[in-house]
DRENGU-612551 format. One record per residue (C-alpha): residue number from 1; residue in one letter; x, y, z. Coordinates in Angstrom, 3 decimals, padded with zeros to 6 digits. Layout:
+-----+------+----------+----------+----------+
| pos | code |       xx |       yy |       zz |
+-----+------+----------+----------+----------+
| NUM |    a |        X |        Y |        Z |
...
+-----+------+----------+----------+----------+
This chain:
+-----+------+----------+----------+----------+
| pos | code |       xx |       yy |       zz |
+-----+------+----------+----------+----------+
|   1 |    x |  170.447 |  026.264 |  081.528 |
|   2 |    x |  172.720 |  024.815 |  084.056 |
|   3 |    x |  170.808 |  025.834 |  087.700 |
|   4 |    x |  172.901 |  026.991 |  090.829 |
|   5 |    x |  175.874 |  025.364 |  089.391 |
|   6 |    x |  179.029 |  026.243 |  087.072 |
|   7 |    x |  179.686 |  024.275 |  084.569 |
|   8 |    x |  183.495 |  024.601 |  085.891 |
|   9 |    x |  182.686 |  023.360 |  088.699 |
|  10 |    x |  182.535 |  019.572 |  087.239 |
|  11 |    x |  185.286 |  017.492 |  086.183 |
|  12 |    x |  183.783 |  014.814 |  084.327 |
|  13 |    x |  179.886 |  014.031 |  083.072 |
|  14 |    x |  178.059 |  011.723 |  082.442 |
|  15 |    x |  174.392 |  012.128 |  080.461 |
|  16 |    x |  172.761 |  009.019 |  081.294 |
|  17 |    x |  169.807 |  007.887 |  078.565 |
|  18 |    x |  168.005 |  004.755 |  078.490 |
|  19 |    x |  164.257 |  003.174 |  078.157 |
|  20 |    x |  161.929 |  003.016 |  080.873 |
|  21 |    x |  162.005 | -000.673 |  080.707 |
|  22 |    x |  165.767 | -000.711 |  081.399 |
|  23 |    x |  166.715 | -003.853 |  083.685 |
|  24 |    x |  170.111 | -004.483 |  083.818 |
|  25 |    x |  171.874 | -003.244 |  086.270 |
|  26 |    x |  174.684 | -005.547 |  085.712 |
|  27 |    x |  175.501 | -004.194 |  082.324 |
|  28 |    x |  174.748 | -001.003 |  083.553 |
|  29 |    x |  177.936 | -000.814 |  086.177 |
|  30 |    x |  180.026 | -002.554 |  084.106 |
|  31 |    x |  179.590 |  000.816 |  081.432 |
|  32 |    x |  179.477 |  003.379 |  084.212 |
|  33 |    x |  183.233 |  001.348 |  085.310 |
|  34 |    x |  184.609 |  001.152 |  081.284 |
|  35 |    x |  184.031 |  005.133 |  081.553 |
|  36 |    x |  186.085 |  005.735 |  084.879 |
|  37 |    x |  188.625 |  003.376 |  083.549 |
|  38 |    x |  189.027 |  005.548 |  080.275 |
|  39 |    x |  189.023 |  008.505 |  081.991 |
|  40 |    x |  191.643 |  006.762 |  084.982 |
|  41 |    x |  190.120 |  007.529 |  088.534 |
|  42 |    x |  192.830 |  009.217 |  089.427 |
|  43 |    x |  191.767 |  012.326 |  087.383 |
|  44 |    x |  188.468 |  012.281 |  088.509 |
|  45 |    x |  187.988 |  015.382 |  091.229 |
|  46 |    x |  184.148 |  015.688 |  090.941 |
|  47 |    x |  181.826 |  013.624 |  088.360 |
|  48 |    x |  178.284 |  014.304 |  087.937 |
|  49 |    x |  175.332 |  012.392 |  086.195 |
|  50 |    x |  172.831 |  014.474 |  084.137 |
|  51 |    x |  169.426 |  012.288 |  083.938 |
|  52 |    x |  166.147 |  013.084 |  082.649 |
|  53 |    x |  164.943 |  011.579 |  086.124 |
|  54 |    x |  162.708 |  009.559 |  085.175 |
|  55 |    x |  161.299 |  007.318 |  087.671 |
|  56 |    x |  161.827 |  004.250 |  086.645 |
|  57 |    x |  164.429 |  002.380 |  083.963 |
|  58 |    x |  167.910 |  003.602 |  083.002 |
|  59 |    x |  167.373 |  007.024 |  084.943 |
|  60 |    x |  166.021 |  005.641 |  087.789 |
|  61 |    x |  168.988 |  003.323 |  088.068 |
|  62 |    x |  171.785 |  005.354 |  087.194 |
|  63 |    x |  170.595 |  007.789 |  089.857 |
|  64 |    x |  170.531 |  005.571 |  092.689 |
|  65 |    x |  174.027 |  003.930 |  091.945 |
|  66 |    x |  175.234 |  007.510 |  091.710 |
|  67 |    x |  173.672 |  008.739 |  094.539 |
|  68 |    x |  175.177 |  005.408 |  096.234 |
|  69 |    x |  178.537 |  006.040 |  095.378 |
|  70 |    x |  178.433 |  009.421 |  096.529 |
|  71 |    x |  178.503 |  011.320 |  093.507 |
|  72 |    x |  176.364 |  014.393 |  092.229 |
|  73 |    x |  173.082 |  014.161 |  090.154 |
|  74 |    x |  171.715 |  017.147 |  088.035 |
|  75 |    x |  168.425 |  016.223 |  086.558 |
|  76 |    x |  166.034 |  016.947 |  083.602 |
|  77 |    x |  162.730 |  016.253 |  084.323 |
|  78 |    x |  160.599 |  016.326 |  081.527 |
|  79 |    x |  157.421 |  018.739 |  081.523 |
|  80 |    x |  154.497 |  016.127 |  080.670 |
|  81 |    x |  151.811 |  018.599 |  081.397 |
|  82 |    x |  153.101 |  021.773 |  079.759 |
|  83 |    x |  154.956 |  020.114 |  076.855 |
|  84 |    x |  152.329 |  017.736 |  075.952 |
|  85 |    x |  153.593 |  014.611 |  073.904 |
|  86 |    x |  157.215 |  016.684 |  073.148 |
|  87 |    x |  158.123 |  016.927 |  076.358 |
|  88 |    x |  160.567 |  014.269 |  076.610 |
|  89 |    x |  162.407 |  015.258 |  073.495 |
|  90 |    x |  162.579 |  019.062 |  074.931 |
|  91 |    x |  164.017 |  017.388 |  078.171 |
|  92 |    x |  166.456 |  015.722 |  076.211 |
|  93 |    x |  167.423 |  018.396 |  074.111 |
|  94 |    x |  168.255 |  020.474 |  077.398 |
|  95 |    x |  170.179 |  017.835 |  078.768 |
|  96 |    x |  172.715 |  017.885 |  075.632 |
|  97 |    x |  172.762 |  021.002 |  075.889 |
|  98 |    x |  174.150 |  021.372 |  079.221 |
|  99 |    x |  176.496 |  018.277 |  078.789 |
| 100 |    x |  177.786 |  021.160 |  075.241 |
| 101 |    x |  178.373 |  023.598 |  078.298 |
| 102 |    x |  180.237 |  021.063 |  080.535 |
| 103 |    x |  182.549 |  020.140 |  077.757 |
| 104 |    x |  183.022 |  023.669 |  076.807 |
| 105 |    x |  184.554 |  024.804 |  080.541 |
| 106 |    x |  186.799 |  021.280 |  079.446 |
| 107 |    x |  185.042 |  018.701 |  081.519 |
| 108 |    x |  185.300 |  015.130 |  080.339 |
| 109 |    x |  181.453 |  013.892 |  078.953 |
| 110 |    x |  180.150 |  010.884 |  077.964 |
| 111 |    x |  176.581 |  010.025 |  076.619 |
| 112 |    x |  175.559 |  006.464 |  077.808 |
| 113 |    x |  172.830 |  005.298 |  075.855 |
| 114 |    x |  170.977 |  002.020 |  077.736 |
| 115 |    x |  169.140 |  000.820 |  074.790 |
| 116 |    x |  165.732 | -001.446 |  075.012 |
| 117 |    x |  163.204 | -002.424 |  072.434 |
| 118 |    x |  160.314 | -000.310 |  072.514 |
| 119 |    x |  157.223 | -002.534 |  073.978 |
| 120 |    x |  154.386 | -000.347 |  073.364 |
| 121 |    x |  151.835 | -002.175 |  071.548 |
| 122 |    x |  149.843 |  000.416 |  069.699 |
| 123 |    x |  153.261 |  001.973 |  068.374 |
| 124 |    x |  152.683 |  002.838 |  064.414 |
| 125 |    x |  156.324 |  002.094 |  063.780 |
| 126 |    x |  156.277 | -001.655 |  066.046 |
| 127 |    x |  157.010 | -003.140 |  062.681 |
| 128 |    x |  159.872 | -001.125 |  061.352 |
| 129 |    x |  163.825 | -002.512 |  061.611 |
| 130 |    x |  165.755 | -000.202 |  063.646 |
| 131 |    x |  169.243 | -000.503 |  064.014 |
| 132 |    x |  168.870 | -004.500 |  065.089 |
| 133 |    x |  170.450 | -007.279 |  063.383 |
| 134 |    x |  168.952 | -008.186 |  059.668 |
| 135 |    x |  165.789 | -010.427 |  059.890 |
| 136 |    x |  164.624 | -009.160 |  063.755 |
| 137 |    x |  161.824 | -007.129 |  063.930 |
| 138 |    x |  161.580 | -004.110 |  065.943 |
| 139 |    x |  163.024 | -000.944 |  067.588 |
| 140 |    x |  164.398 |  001.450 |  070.655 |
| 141 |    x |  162.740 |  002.969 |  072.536 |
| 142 |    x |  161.969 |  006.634 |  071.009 |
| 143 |    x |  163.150 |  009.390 |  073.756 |
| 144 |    x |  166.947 |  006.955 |  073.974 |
| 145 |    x |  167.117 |  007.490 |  070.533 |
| 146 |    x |  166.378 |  010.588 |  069.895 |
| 147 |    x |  168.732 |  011.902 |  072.852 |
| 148 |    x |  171.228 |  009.820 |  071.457 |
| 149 |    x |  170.990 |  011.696 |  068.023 |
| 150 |    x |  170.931 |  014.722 |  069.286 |
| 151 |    x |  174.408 |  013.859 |  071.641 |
| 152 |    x |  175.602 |  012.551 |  068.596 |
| 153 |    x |  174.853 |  015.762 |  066.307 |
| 154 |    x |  176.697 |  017.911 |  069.326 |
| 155 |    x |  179.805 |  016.099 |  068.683 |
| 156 |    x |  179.580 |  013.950 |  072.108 |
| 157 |    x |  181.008 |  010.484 |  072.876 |
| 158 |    x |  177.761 |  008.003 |  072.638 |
| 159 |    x |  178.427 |  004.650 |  074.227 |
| 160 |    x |  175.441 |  002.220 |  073.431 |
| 161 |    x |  174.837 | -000.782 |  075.467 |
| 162 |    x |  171.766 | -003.169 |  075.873 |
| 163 |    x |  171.101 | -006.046 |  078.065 |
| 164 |    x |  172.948 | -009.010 |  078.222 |
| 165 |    x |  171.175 | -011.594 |  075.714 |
| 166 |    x |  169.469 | -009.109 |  072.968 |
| 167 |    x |  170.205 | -008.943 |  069.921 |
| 168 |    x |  172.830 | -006.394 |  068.782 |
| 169 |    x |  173.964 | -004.354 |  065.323 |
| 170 |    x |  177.189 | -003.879 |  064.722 |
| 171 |    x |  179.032 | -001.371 |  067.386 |
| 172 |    x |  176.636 | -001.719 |  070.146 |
| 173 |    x |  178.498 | -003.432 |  073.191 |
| 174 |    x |  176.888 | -006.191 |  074.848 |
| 175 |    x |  178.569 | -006.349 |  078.298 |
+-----+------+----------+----------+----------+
């Protein structure tokens, strides 16, 4: 559900989904300024950034540059203490959702997926390979990935990026 606003009423979206631990604000404009150039800034009348707000990381970032340039935000905050554990993958199931409706009306939408290793040491799958180059160790963070799947299984642009230095599979852009 798309609250107080018509999905009409946007011209272009972005769904902004990253780690917590997301750093790089450097990389982070120079995405957010490969998207306006594909779309041409002259065709932009009124973009807006759907986040899951959290408060700190890729959401936290993208939120503030938007907000500094101006533009509208529309967040997704996930429900930690009704939705238990799941809440974050409800959240981001939402958010696709209401990107679907955007691009249904004919706006423009892009997934931007800010991708970071996932650092939590008690994780049961810390040892698994996970879309990283052959003989490193490791994986994403789960809620990027997962709302990355689920823009992908809607049929959505996904643009991955990580931070400058990491190690990267194939068709990730390091910028």
């Amino acid at each position: 559900m798309i609250p107080a606003r018509t999905p009409a009423t946007f011209s272009h979206i972005v769904l902004v989904t990253g780690a917590r631990t997301w750093d790089d604000e450097p990389t982070m404009r120079s995405v957010f300024r490969d998207v306006w150039r594909t779309w041409g800034a002259e065709n932009i009348v009124k973009p807006l950034l759907l986040s899951g707000h959290c408060d700190k990381g890729a959401d936290a970032m993208a939120e503030r540059l938007w907000r500094d340039a101006g533009f509208g935000i529309l967040t997704f905050p996930a429900d930690w203490n009704g939705g238990g554990n799941g809440a974050g993958f409800h959240r981001n199931q939402r958010m696709v959702h209401a990107a679907q409706a955007f691009s249904d009306t004919g706006a423009e939408v892009r997934c931007t997926a800010f991708l970071d290793l996932c650092r939590r040491p008690s994780c049961p799958q810390r040892t698994n390979e996970q879309l990283l180059a052959c003989g490193r160790r490791g994986h994403f963070s789960h809620g990027t990935v997962h709302c990355r799947s689920c823009a992908q299984a809607a049929g959505l642009q996904v643009i991955d990026a990580m931070p400058v230095g990491r190690v990267l599979r194939p068709g990730t852009r390091k910028v």
